[in-house]
N, C-alpha and C positions, 0 to 999 in steps of 0.2 A: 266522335273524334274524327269518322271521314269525312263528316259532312263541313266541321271545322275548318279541314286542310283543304278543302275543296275550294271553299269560299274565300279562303286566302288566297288560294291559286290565283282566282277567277278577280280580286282586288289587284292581286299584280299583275296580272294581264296587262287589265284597265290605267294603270298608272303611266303616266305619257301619251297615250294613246287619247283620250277624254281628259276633256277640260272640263274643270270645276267651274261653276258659272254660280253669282251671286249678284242677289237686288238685296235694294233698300227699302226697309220696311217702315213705310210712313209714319209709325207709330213710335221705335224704339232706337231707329236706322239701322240696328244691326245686322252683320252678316245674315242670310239663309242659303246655308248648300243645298243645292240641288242634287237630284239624284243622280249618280252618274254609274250606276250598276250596267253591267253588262244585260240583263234583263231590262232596264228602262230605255240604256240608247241604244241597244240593236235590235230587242222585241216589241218594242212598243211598251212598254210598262205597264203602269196601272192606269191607263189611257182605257175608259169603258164605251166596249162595241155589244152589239148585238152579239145574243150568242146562238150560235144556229143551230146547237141540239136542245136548247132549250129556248123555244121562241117566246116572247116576251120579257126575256131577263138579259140582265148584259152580263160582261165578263171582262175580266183584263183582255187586253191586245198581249199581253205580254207571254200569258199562259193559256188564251187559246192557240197562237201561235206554236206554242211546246207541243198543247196537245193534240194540236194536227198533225204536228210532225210522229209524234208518240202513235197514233192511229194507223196513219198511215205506214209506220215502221210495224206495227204487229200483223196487221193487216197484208201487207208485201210477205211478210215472212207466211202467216196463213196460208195466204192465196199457191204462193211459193211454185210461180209461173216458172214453166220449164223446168222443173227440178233445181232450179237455181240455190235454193235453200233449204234443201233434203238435209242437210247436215246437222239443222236446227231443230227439223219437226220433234227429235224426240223430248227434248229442254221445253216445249209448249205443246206435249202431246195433253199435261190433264186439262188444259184451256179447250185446245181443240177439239175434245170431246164434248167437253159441254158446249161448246158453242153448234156442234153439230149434232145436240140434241135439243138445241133452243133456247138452253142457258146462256145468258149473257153476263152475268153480275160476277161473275172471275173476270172477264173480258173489261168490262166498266173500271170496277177495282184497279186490275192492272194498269190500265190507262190511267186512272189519278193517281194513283202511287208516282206511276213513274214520270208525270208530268210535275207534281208536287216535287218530287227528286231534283228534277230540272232546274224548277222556277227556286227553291229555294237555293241551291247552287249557285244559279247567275246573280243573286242579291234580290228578290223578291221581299220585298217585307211582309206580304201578307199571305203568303203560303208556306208551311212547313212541312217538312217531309215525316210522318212518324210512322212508316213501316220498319221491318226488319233492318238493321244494317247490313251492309252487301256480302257479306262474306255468310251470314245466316239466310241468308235468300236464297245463295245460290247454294247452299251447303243442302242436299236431298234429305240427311239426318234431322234437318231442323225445320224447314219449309216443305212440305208435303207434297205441295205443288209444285215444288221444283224437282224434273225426272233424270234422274244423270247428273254429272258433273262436268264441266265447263272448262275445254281446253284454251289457249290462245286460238287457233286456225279459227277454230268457230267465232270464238271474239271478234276476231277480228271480220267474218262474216257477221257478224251482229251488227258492226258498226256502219258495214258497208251497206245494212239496210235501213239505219237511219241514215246516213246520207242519200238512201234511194227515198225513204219518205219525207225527207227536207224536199228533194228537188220534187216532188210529187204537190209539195206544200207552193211551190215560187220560190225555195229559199235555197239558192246556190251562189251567194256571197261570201266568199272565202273569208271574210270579215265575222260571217257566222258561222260556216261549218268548220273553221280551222279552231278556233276555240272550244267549239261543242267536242269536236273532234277529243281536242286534252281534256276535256272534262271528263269523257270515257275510258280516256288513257289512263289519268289520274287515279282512275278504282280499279284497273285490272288487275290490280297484285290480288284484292281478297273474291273477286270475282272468278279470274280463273282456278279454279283449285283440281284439274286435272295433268297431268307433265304430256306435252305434246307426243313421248313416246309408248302413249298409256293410251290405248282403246276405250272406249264406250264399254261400259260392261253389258255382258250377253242381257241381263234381267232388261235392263233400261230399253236398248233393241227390241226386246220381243213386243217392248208395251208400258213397261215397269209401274209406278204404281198409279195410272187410270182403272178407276171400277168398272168393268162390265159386266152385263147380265150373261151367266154361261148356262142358265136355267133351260130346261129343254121346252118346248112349245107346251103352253097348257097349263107349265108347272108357275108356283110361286115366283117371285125375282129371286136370283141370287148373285149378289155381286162379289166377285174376287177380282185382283188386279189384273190390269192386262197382262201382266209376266209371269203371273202364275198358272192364269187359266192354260197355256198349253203344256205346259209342265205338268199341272193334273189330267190334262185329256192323256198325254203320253205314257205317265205311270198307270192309269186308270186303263190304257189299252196294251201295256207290257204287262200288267198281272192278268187278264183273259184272253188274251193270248197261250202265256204258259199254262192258263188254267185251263184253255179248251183243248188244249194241245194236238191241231190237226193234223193229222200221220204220223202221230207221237215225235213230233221234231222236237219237241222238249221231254220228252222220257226223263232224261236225266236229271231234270230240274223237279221233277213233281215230288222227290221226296222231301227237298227244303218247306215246301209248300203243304204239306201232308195237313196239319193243325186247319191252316186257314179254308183248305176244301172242301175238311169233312164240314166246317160251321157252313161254306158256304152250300152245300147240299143239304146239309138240315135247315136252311133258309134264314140262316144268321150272317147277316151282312156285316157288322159291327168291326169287325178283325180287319175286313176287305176295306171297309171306310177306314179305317186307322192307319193300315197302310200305306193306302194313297195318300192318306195326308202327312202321315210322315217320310215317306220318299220327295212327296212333289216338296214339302216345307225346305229339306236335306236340301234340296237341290236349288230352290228358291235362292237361301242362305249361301250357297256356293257361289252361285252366278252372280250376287250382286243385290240382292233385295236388302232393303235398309228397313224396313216394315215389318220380314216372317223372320222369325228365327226359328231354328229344329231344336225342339226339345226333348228329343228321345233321346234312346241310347247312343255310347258313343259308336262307331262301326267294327271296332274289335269287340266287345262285349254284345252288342245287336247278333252278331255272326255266331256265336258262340253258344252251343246247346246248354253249356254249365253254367253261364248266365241268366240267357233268354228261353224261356220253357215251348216259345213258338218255335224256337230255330229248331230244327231236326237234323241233324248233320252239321259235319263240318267243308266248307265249300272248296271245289279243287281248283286250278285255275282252267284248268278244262272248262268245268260249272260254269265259271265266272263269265269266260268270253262266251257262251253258248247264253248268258243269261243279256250281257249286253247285246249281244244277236238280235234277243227279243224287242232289247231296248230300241235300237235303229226300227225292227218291222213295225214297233209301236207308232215311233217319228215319222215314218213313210205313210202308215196308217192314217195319220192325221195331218197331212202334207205338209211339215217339218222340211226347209231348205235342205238341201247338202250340205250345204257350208254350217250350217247349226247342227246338224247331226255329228259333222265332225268335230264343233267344238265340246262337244257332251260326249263324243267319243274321247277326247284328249281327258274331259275330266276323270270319268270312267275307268280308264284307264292309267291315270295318275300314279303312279309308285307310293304317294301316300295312301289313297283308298284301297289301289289293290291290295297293298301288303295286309292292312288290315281287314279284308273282306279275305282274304285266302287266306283257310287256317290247316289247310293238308295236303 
């Protein structure tokens, strides 16, 4: 249906602007229109050039053209000289990853996708676009590889770097960049889907979902998302923290803990993995992950000894802040920003979790 409204766009454009031109066909004399697509008279059409990533083959002028500029636009954004387009990296952080691990075929992909988007828009007869439609592209729940959600400001940084890879192309005729121009405009409604007074969510910052390896030296790979792995270094180093408790600065918290120490001194790890993973998942699911969900208990019931046969008490709010205490030494621990520590301080401290994490 977008791709419909597009290419009606893209025929009114063209109307008065391009002349319809017709020969006589020696044979029949009838009319033959020509083509008069936006793609034929201002890209070159289906006019066949050399094509210079793959030598010995040709290619339309029409859609090499696109996909120079298409190159050149991911590329500028990559490269993202000066920090000029910091605001992007996170929207093409899982590309970036693999491209700087030597993977290229996301990078390739994305370039024909979006060059095909193009060419079939301006009137190409012989390319169709059949990836996702743009509101499932950019939607993170439904494209995997899209990391965050997509406000205006950035859009409109998007756009400013196709016209930095046009003019990178020779192509700064206002005849071509004003119309490509509303072709971008024409899709922002299902493209943007974050409200300009709506932050980037913390997950998506820290990394969101690119795999990394957080395996230690030696060991197997183990790949979790980039926006989890410090969310489990951090729980992972708030529970040994209060568990080694150096000058008893946590005394008070070892009795919650009682269950999981004595397993972890009879060298049963099992309690200590489950925890982290359901803390680091808890909090995954808070900040913004579209991937983990927390399937444990709710945090009134978790907290609660008549429920949960780990919990050993009921928590004070004394407890509580002496326990986030931990939490912040964990973040510093593992060089956690300030600015992120305080926003996991704000969760932490939420009126909804605390109420239900203080039960005395």
């Amino acid at each position: 249906m977008i791709m419909k409204k597009v290419n009606y766009w893209f025929a009114s454009v063209l109307i008065g602007t391009v002349a319809t031109f017709s020969s006589c066909n020696d044979d029949d004399d009838q009319p033959m229109m020509m083509d008069d697509s936006f793609y034929a008279v201002q890209l070159g059409g289906e006019t066949r050039v050399s094509d210079p990533n793959n030598p010995g083959q040709l290619v339309e002028q029409g859609f090499l053209n696109l996909r120079t500029v298409v190159t050149n636009t991911v590329l500028t954004i990559a490269t993202n000289e000066d920090g000029k387009y910091d605001a992007l990296q996170p929207y093409f952080s899982v590309l970036l990853s693999e491209v700087g691990a030597g993977q290229t075929s996301g990078f390739t992909t994305l370039v024909s996708d979006f060059t095909e988007f193009f060419a079939e828009a301006t009137g190409s007869k012989n390319f169709m676009y059949s990836g996702l439609d743009m509101e499932a592209a950019h939607d993170p729940t439904r494209n995997s590889r899209m990391n965050g959600r997509i406000n205006n400001a950035d859009y409109d940084l998007f756009i400013q770097a196709v016209v930095e890879g046009a003019a990178q192309a020779n192509i700064t005729s206002s005849e071509v960049i004003g119309p490509v121009g509303q072709l971008l405009e024409s899709v922002r409604e299902p493209i943007v889907q974050r409200a300009d007074d709506e932050g980037l969510d913390l997950y998506t910052r820290l990394g969101g979902n690119v795999l990394v390896d957080v395996s230690a030296e030696g060991d197997p790979e183990r790949l979790v998302e980039a926006g989890y792995a410090p969310l489990e270094a951090v729980v992972t180093s708030t529970v040994l923290i209060i568990a080694t408790n150096e000058g008893g600065k946590y005394d008070a918290l070892q009795p919650y803990f009682s269950v999981l120490l004595a397993e972890v001194g009879a060298g049963n790890f099992s309690g200590f993995t489950t925890l982290v993973t359901d803390f680091s998942e808890f909090l995954a699911e808070a900040i913004g992950s579209v991937n983990i969900e927390y399937s444990g208990l709710n945090m009134v019931d978790a907290h609660n000894p008549a429920v949960n046969s780990r919990m050993t008490g009921l928590v004070s709010a004394e407890d509580y802040d002496l326990f986030i205490g931990a939490v912040v030494e964990g973040a510093v621990e593992n060089n956690v920003p300030e600015s992120v520590i305080g926003e996991f301080g704000a969760l932490l401290t939420s009126p909804g979790l605390k109420d239900a994490i203080v039960q005395r």
